[in-house]
RODO-2510 file (C-alpha; in nm, 4 decimals, decimal comma):
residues 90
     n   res          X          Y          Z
     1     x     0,0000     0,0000     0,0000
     2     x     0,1318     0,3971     0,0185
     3     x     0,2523     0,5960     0,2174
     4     x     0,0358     0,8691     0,4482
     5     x     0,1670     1,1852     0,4710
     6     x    -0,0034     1,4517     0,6824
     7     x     0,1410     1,7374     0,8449
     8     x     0,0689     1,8715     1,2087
     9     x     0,1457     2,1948     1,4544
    10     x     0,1515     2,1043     1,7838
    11     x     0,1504     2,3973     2,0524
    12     x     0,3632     2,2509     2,3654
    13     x     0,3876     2,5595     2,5182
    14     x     0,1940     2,5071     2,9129
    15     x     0,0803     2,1553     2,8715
    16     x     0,5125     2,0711     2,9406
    17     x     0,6262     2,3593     3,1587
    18     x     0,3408     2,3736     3,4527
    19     x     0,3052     2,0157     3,4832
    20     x     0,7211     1,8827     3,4464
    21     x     0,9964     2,0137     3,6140
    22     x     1,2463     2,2005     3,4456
    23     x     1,5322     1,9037     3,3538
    24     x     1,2901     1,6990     3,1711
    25     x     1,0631     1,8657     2,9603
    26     x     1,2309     1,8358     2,6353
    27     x     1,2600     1,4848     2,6837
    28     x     0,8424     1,5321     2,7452
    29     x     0,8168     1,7132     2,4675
    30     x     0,9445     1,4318     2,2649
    31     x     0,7121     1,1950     2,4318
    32     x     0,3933     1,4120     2,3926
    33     x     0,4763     1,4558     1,9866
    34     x     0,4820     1,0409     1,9392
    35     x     0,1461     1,0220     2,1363
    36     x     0,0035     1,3345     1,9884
    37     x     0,0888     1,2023     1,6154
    38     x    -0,0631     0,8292     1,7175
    39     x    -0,3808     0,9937     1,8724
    40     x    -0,4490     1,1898     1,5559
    41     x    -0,3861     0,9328     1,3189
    42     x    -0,5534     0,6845     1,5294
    43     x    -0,3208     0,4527     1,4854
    44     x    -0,3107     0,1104     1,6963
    45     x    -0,0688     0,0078     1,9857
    46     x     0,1302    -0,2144     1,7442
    47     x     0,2304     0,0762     1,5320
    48     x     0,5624     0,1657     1,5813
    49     x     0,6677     0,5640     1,6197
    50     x     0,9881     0,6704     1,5236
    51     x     1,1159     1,0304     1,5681
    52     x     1,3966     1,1821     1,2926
    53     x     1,6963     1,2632     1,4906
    54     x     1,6605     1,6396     1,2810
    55     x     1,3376     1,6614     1,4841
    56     x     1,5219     1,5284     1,8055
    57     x     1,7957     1,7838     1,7723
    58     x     1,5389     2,0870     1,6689
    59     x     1,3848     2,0087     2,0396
    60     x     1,6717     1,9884     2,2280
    61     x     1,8187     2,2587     2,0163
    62     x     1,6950     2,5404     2,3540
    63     x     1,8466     2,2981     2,6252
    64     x     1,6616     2,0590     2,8196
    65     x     1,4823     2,3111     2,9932
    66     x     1,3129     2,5495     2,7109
    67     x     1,1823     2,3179     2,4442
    68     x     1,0365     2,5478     2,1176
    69     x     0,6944     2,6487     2,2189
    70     x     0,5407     2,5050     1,8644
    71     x     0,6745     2,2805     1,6388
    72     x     0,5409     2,1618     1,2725
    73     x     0,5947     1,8169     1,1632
    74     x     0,5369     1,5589     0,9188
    75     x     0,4652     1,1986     0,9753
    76     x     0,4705     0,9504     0,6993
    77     x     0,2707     0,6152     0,8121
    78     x     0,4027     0,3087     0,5973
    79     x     0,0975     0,0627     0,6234
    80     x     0,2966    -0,2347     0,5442
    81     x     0,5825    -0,2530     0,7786
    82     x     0,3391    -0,0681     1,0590
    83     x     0,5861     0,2145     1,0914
    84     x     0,5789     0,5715     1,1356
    85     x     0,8546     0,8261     1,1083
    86     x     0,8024     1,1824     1,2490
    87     x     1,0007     1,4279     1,0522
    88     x     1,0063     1,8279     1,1043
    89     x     0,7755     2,0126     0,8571
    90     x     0,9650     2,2112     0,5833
***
């Protein structure tokens, strides 16, 4: 089958800083992207999420404390190996 390609803008901004303290919320971030991207694709549990280490180094680019505040990506969904890469938006 093809590929899915859709593009999203998530808005991190409060949801990581009021509720995770200040070492870990780029690691968060990262977290909250791969659920955020499986919740709107509504993809199953067996799907496997894979973030682009470009993507990886644009969050961590502020430190672990100040992830970007909104960040634009694009996830391709391969239905036939059940895979899903996150990639930033250009």
């Amino acid at each position: 089958m093809a590929k899915i390609v859709r593009e999203f803008v998530f808005r991190i901004g409060t949801t990581v800083r009021v509720k995770y303290p200040r070492k870990k919320r780029a690691a968060r971030t990262a977290k909250l992207i791969k659920e955020r991207v499986k919740r709107q694709m509504k993809l199953d549990e067996a799907v496997k999420v894979i973030m682009h280490p470009e993507l990886n180094a644009l969050i961590w680019s502020r430190g672990a404390e100040n992830p970007p505040r909104t960040i634009k990506v694009r996830a391709e969904y391969d239905e036939e190996e059940g895979l899903v890469k996150i990639l930033p938006a250009h």
